[in-house]
C-alpha positions as CSV (number, residue, x, y, z in Angstrom):
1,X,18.2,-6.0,-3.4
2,X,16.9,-2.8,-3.2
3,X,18.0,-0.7,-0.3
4,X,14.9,0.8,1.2
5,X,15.4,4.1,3.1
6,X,14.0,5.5,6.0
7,X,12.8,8.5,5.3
8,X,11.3,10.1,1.5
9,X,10.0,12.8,-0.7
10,X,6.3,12.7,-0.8
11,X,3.2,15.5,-1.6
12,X,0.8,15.3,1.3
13,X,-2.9,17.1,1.0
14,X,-3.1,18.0,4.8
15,X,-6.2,20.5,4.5
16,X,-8.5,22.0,1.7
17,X,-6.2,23.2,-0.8
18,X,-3.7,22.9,1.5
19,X,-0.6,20.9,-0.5
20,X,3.3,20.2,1.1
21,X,6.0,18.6,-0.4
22,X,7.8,16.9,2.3
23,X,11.2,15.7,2.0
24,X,11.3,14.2,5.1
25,X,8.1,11.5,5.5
26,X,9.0,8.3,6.9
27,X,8.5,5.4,5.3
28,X,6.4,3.0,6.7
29,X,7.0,-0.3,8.7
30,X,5.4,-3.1,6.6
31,X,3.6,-5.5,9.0
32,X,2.5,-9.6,9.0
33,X,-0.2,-8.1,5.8
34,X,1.7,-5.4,4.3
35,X,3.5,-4.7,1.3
36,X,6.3,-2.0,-0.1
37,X,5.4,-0.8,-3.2
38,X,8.1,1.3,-4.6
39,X,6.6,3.7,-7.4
40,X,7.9,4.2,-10.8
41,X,5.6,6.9,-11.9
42,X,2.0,7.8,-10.9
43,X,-0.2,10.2,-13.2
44,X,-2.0,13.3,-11.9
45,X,-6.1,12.8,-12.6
46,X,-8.7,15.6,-12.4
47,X,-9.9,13.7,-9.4
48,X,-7.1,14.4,-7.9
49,X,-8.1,18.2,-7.6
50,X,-11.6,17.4,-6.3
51,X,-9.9,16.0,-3.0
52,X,-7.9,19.0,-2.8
53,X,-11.0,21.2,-2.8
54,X,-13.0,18.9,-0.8
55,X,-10.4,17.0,1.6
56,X,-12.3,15.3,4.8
57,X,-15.3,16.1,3.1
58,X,-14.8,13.6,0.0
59,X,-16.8,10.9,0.2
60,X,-13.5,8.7,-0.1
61,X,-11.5,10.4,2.8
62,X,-14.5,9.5,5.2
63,X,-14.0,6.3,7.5
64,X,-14.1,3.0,6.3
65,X,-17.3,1.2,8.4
66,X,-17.6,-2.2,6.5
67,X,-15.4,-4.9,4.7
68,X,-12.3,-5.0,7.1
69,X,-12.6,-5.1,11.0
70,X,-11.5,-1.8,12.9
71,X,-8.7,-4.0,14.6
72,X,-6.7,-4.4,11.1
73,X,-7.7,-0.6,10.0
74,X,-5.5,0.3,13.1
75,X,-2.4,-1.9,11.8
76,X,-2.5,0.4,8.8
77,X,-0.1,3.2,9.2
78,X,-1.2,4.3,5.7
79,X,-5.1,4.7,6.9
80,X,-5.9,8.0,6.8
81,X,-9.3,8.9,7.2
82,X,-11.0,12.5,7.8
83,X,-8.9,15.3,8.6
84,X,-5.7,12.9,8.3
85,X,-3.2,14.2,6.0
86,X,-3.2,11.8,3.1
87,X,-0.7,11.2,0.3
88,X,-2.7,11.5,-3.3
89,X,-2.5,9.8,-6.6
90,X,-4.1,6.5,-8.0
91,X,-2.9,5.9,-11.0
92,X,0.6,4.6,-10.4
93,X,3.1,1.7,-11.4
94,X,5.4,0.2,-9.0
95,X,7.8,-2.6,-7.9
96,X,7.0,-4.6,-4.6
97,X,10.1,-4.4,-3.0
98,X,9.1,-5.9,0.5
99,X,6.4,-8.1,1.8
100,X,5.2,-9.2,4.9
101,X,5.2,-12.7,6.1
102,X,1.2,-13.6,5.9
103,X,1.0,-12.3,2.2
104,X,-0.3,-14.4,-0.1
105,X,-1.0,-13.2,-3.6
106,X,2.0,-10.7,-4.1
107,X,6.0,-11.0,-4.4
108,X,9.1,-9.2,-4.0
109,X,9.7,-8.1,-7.5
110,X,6.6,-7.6,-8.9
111,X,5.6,-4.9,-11.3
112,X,2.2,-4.1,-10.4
113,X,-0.6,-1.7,-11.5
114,X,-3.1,-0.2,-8.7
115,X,-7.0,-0.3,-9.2
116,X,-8.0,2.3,-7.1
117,X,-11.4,1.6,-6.0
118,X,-11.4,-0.7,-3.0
119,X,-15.4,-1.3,-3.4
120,X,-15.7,-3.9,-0.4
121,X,-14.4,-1.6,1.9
122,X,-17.1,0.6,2.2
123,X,-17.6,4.1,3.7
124,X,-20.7,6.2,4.4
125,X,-21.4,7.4,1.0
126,X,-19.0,5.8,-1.6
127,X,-16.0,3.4,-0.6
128,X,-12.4,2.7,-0.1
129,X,-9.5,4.2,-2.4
130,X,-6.1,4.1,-2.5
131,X,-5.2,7.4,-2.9
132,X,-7.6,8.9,-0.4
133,X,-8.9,7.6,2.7
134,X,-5.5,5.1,1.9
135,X,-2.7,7.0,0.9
136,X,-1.8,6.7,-2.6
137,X,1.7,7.2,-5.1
138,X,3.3,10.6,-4.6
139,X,5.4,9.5,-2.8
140,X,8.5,7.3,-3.4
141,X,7.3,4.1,-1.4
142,X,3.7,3.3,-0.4
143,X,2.4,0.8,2.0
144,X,-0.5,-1.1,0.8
145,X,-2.2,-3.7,2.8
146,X,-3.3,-6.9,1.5
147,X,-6.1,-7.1,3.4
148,X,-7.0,-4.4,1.5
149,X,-5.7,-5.0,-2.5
150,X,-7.8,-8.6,-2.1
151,X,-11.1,-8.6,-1.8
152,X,-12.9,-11.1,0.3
153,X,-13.8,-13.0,-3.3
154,X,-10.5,-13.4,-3.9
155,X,-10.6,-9.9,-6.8
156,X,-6.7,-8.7,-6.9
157,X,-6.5,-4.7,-6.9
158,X,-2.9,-5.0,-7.8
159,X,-2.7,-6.2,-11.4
160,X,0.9,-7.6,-12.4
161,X,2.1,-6.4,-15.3
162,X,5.3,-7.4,-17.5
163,X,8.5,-4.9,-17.7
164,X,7.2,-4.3,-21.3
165,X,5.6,-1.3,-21.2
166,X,7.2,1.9,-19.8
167,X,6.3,3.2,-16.8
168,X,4.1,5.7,-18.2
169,X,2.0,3.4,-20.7
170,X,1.5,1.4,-17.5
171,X,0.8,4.6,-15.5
172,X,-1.4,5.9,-17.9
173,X,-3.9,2.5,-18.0
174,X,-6.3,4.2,-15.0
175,X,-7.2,7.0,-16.5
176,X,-7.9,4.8,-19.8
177,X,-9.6,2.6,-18.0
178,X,-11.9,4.9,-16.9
179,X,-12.9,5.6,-20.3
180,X,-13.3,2.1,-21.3
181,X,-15.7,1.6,-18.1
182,X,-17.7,4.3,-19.5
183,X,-18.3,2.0,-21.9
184,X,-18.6,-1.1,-20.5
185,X,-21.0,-0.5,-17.6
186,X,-23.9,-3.0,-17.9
187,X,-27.4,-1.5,-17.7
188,X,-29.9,-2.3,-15.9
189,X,-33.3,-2.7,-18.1
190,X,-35.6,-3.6,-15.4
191,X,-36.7,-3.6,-11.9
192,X,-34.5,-4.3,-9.2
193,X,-34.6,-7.3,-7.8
194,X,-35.3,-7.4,-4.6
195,X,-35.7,-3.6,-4.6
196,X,-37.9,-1.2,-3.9
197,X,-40.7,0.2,-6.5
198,X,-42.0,3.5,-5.8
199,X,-45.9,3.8,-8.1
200,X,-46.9,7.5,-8.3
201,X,-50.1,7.8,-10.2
202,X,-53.0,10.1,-9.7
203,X,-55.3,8.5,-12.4
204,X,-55.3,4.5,-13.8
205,X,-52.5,2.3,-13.3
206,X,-51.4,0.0,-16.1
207,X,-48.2,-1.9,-16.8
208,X,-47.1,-3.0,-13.3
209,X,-47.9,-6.4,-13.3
210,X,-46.0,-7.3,-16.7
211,X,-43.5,-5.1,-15.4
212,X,-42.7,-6.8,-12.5
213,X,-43.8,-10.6,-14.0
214,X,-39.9,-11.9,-14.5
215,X,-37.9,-9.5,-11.7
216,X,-40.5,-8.8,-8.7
217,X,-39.4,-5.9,-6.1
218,X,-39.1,-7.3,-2.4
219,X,-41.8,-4.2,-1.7
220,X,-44.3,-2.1,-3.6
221,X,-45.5,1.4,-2.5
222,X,-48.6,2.5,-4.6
223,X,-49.4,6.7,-3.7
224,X,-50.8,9.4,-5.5
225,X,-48.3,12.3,-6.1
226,X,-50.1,14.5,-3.2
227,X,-48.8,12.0,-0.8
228,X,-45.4,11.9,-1.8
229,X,-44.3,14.3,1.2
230,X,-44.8,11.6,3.4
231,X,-41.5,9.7,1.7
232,X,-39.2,12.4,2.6
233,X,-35.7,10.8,3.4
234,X,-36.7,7.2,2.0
235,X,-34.9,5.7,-1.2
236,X,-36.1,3.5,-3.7
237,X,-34.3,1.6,-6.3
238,X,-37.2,2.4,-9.6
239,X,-40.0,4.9,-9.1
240,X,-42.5,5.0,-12.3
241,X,-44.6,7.8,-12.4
242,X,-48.0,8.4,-14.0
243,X,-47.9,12.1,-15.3
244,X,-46.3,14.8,-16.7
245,X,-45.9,17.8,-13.8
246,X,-42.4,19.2,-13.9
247,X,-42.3,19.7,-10.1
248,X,-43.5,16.4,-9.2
249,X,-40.9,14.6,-10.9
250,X,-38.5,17.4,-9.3
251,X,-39.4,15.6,-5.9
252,X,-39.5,12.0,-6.6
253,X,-36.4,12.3,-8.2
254,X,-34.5,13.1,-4.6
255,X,-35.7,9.9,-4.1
256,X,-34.0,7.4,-6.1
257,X,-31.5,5.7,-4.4
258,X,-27.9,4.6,-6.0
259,X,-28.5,2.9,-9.3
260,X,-31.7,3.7,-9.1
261,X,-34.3,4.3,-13.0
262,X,-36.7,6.9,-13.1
263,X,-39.4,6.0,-15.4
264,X,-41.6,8.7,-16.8
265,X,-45.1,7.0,-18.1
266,X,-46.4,10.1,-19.8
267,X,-49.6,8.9,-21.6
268,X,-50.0,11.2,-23.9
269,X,-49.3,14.6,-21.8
270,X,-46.2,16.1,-22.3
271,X,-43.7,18.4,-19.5
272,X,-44.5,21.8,-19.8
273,X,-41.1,22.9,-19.0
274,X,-37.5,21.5,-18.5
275,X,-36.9,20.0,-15.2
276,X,-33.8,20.5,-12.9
277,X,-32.4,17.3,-12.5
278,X,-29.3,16.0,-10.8
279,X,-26.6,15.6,-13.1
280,X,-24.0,14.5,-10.4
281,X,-26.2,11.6,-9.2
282,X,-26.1,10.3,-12.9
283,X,-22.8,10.4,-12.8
284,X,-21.6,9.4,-9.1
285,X,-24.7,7.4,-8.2
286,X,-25.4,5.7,-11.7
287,X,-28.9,6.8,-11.3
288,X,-30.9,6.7,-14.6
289,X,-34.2,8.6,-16.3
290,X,-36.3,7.4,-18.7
291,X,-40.1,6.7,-20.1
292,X,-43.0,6.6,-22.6
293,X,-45.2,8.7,-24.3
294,X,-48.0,6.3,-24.0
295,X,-48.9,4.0,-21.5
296,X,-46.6,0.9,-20.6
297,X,-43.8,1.2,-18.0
298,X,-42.5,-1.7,-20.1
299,X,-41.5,0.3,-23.3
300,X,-39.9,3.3,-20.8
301,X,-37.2,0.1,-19.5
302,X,-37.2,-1.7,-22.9
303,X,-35.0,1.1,-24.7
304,X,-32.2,1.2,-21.8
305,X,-29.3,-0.1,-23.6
306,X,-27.3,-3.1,-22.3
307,X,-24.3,-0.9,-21.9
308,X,-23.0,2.4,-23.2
309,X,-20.8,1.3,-26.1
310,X,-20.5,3.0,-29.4
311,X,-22.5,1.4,-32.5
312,X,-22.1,0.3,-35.8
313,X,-23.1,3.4,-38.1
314,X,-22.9,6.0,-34.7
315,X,-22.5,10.0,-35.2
316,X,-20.2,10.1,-32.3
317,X,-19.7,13.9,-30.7
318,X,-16.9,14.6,-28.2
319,X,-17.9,17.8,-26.0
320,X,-14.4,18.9,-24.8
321,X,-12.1,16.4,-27.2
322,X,-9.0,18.4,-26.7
323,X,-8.7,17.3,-22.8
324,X,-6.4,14.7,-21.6
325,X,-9.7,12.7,-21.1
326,X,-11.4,13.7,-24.4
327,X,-8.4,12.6,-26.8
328,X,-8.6,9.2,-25.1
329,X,-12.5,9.1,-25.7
330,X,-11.6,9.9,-29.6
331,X,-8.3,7.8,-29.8
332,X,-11.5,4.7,-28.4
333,X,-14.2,6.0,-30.6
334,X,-11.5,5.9,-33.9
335,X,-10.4,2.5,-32.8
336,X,-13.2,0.9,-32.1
337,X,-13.7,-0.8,-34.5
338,X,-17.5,-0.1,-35.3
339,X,-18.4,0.3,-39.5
340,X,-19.6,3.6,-40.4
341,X,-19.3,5.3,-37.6
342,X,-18.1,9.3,-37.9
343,X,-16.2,11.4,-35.0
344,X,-16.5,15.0,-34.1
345,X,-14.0,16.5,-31.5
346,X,-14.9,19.7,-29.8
347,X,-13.1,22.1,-27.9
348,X,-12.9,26.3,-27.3
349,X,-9.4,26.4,-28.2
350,X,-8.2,26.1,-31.7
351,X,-4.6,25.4,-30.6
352,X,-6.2,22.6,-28.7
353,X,-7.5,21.1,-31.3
354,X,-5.0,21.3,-33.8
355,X,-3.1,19.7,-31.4
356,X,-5.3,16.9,-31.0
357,X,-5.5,16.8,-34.6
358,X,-2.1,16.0,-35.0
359,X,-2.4,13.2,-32.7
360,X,-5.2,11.4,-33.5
361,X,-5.7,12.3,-37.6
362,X,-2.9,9.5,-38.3
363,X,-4.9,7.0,-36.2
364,X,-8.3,7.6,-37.8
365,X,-6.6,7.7,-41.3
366,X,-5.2,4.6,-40.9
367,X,-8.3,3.1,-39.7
368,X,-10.6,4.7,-42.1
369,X,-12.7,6.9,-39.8
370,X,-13.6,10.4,-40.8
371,X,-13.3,13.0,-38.2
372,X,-13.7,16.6,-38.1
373,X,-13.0,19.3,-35.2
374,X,-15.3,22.0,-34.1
375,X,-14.3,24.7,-32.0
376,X,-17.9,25.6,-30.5
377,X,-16.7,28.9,-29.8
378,X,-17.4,29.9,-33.1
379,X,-19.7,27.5,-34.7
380,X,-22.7,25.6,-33.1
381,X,-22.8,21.5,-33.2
382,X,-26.4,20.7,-35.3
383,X,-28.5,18.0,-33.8
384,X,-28.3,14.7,-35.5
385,X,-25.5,13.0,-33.1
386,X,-26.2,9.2,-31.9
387,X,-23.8,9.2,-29.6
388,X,-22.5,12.0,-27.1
389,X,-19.8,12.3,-24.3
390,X,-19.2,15.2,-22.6
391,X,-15.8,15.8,-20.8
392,X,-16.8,19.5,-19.6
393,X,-18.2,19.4,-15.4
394,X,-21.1,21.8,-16.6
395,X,-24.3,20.8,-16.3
396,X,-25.5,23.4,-19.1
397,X,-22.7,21.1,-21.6
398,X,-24.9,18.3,-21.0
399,X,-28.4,20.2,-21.0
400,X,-27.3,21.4,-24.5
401,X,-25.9,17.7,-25.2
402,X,-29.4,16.4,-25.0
403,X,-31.1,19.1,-27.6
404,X,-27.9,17.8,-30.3
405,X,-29.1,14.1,-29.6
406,X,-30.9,12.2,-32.0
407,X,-33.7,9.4,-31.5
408,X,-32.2,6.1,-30.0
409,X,-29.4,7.6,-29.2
410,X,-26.8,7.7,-25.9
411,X,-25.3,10.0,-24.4
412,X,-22.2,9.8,-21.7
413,X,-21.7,12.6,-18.8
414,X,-18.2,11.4,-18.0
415,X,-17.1,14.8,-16.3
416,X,-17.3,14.4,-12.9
417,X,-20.2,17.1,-11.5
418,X,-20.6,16.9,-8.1
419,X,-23.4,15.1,-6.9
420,X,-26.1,17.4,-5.6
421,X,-25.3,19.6,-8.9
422,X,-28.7,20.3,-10.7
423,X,-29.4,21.5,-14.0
424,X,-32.3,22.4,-16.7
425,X,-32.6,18.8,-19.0
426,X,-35.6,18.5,-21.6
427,X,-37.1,15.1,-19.9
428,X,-39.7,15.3,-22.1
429,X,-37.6,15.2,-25.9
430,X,-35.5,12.3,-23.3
431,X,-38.6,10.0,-23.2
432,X,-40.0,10.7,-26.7
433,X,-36.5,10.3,-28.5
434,X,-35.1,7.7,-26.3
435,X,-31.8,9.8,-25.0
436,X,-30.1,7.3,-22.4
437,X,-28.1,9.7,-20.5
438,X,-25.4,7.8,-18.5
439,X,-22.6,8.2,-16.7
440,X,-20.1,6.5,-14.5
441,X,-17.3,6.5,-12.0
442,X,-14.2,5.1,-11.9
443,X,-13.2,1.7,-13.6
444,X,-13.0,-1.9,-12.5
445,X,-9.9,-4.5,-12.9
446,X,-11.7,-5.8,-15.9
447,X,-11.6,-2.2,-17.8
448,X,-7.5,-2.1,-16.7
449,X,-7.1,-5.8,-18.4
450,X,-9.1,-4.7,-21.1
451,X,-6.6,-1.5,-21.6
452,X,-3.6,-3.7,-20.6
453,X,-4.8,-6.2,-23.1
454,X,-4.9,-3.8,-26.1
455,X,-1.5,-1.9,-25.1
456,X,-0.1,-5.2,-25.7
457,X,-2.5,-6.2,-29.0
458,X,-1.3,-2.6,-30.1
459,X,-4.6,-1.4,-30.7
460,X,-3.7,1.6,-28.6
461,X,-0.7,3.3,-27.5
462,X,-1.4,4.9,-24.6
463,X,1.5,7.3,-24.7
464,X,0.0,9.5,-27.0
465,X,-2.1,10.6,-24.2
466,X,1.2,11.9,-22.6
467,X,1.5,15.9,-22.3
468,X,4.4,16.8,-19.5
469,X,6.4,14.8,-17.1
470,X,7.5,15.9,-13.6
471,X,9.1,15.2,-10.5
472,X,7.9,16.4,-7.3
473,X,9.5,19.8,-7.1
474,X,6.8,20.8,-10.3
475,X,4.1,19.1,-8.5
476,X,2.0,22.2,-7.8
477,X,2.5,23.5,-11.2
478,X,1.2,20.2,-12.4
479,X,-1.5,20.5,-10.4
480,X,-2.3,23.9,-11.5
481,X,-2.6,23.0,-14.9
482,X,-4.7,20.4,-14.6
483,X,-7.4,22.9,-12.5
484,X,-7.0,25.4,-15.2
485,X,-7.1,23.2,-17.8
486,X,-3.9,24.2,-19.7
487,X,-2.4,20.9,-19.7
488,X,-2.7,19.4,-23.5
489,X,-2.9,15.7,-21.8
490,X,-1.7,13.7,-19.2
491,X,1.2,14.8,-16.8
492,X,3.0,12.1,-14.8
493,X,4.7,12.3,-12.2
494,X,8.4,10.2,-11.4
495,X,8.7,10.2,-7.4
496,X,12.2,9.3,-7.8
497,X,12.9,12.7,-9.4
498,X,13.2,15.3,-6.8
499,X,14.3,18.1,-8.3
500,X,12.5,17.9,-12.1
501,X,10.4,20.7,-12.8
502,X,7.4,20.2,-15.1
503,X,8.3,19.9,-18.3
504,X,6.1,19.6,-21.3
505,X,7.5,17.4,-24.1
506,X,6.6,19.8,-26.4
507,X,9.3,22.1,-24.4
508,X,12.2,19.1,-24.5
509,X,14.3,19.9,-27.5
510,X,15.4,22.9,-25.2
511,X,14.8,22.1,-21.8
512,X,16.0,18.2,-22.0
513,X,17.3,17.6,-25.3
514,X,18.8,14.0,-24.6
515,X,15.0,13.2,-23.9
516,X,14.1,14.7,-27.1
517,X,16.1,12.7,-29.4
518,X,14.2,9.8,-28.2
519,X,10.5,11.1,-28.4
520,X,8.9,9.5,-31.6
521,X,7.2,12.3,-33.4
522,X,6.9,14.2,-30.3
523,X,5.6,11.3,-28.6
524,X,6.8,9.6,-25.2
525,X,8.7,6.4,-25.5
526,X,10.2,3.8,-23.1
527,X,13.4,5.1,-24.4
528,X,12.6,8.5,-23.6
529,X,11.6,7.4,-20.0
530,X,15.0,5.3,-19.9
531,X,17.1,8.9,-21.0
532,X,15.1,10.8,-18.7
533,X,16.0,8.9,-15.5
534,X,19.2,7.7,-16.4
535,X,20.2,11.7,-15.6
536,X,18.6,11.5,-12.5
């Protein structure tokens, strides 16, 4: 039996970019619903950096108002909401090495991954995570609640996993998962139902009924666009607007609520000008613009893909490829498994790219997918793509995305831009070539099986992904290199390792040569994971 100790390492945010490593937190009592989770390794995600910036003002470190009653948040010692010091990082595997008496679903000795996103348990703006507003796995031992980990449905947060995979290729699912979400998100190519449809029109109206003939809004609010001051601070799930006047659509656009469509009927006019847009809200709040040249709201809906997945015969672009994020969106696209389809990774940095090069040529050679690297510093991507995702958080990335992209095509912002971040989009080449700008947030537990599922299948190896390891003595370097982008992939961090600095594998032949000898090709292994903490 594991001997559990009293008191552990653990990297606590405890203001904005305010970071200590304590060697002295306790670890917590579990209670009637708690469980131990003792982590093996947890990896370090961009996100990670945006609640360092942001802290209590994170949409996930705010209070938790709905989904669990205020008399079991207070039984949580590992509840730590606003200005709380919390304990980051989401993207861990661990061992449950004790368990309360009223737990249900979980056991001593299971090997368990941790979806993140607690989505009935929701806050102001967003929800629940473990990781933020919970504290998450830097630490050596982490109390999770079941209360929490189970939604009222019955849907299990912690996903048991085999002792297969290392702790890494486990670790490493989340951050893959969020890619495959990217893809998997379903659509929405209608009305809401039971929503709320905002008409804007100043001339005739036509299209409404048929629109809302099979899925009917609970209300309907008909105005012309000089009335639209009136709406200030209300939200509605579809507005369709009759028109073409950049500033107009500048206004109605604050008002789309969270998955809300935007649907431009332009009738034949045609948007004098770009118009800023917020490219946060697509991401964060799944919001969604599109239309018609002509007439019919219908045909503005009718082009919304069912989801975001690559297709057969695609000219796939990756803005930012060389990223830990981008090579997994490139190692997906050259998997996929789609005929025909070509891939081009992008990056500023030639090293970057020869390094993803080396990586994921052998993959796409093996499955017969051409690929070719662009380092847009010094040459321009042409337009012609059919499918684009964009890994850089700059709203001009994805401005220029939307001038590469061909008719019919989609295009992902998967780089997390704050919500409330604007920028200057072409709406009108949007509507007449049917660009489907998306993006999305996070994954669910069916992305992590899905990942899980094709770790095991051996479609993927999601080690590849793997840059540095560290323990939590090289946290803040880790973290560094993750803001400043110097970091060639994924870094994961071993809790048990107190005193490892970060260490890049490329650096291990000299810094942790008994390591070395077990990479494969430079590339992490369980055996390398066994070496590395055998010498602990």
């Amino acid at each position: 039996m594991t001997k559990i100790p009293t008191h552990q390492h653990a990297i606590q945010f405890v203001g904005v970019d305010e970071i200590v490593h304590n060697t002295n937190k306790a670890v917590d009592a579990v209670g009637p619903h708690q469980l131990l989770l003792q982590v093996e390794a947890c990896g370090i995600c961009f996100s990670d950096t945006k609640l360092l910036h942001a802290f209590d003002s994170h949409p996930r470190k705010s209070e938790v108002v709905e989904g669990i009653s205020a008399k079991a948040l207070a039984e949580i010692p590992s509840y730590k909401p606003g200005k709380l010091p919390t304990v980051p990082g989401h993207e861990p595997v661990g061992r449950i090495v004790e368990v309360g008496a009223e737990v249900t679903h979980f056991a001593v000795g299971d090997r368990v991954l941790v979806q993140a996103d607690w989505k009935h348990l929701r806050t102001a703006n967003s929800n629940g995570a473990f990781g933020y507003n919970f504290e998450g796995a830097l630490q050596e031992y982490v109390l999770i609640d079941e209360r929490c980990a189970v939604s009222p449905s019955g849907e299990e947060f912690l996903i048991h996993v085999t002792d297969g995979p290392s702790a890494a290729a486990v670790g490493l699912i989340e951050p893959w998962a969020t890619v495959e979400g990217s893809y998997a998100w379903a659509e929405r190519n209608h009305v809401a139902d039971g929503g709320r449809l905002l008409v804007v029109a100043d001339g005739p109206v036509t299209g409404i009924d048929a629109l809302t003939a099979e899925h009917q809004p609970a209300e309907i609010v008909t105005l012309r666009s000089g009335e639209i001051a009136d709406l200030a601070g209300e939200s509605f799930d579809d507005i369709v607007y009759y028109g073409a006047d950049a500033a107009t659509i500048e206004t109605l656009a604050d008002l789309l609520g969270t998955r809300g469509v935007f649907c431009v009927v332009l009738g034949g006019h045609t948007i004098p000008r770009k118009v800023n847009l917020d490219i946060g809200r697509v991401h964060y709040d799944f919001i969604r613009f599109v239309g018609t040249p002509g007439d019919d709201p219908v045909e503005g809906y009718a082009w919304i893909p069912p989801r975001g997945e690559l297709r057969a015969g695609d000219r796939v672009a990756i803005i930012g490829a060389a990223g830990p994020m981008g090579m997994m969106h490139t190692i997906r696209a050259v998997t996929s498994g789609f005929e025909g389809i070509t891939v081009t990774g992008t990056d500023l940095s030639t090293d970057r790219l020869e390094h993803l090069a080396a990586t994921v040529d052998p993959v796409a050679a093996e499955r017969g997918v051409p690929i070719t690297y662009v380092n847009t510093g010094e040459e321009q991507l042409r337009y012609g793509f059919t499918h684009i995702s964009c890994m850089v958080p700059v709203p001009a990335l994805v401005s220029q995305a939307v001038d590469l992209a061909a008719e019919d095509s989609i295009l992902n912002a998967f780089a997390g831009i704050p919500a409330g971040t604007k920028g200057e989009f072409d709406l009108q080449g949007i509507v007449t070539r049917r660009v489907f700008m998306l993006g999305t947030s996070g994954s669910d537990v069916s992305d992590m099986r899905t990942v899980l599922r094709k770790i095991e299948e051996g479609i993927i190896d999601t080690h590849i992904s793997l840059d540095a390891v560290t323990g939590m003595a090289g946290f803040t370097d880790a973290i560094g290199s993750v803001m400043n982008r110097t970091s060639g992939g994924k870094i994961m961090v071993f809790p048990m390792l107190h005193d490892l600095p970060l260490t890049r594998l490329v650096d291990m032949p000299e810094k942790l040569p008994h390591v070395a000898a077990k990479l494969k090709d430079g590339i992490w292994t369980k055996e390398a994971e066994q070496a590395l903490l055998a010498g602990r």
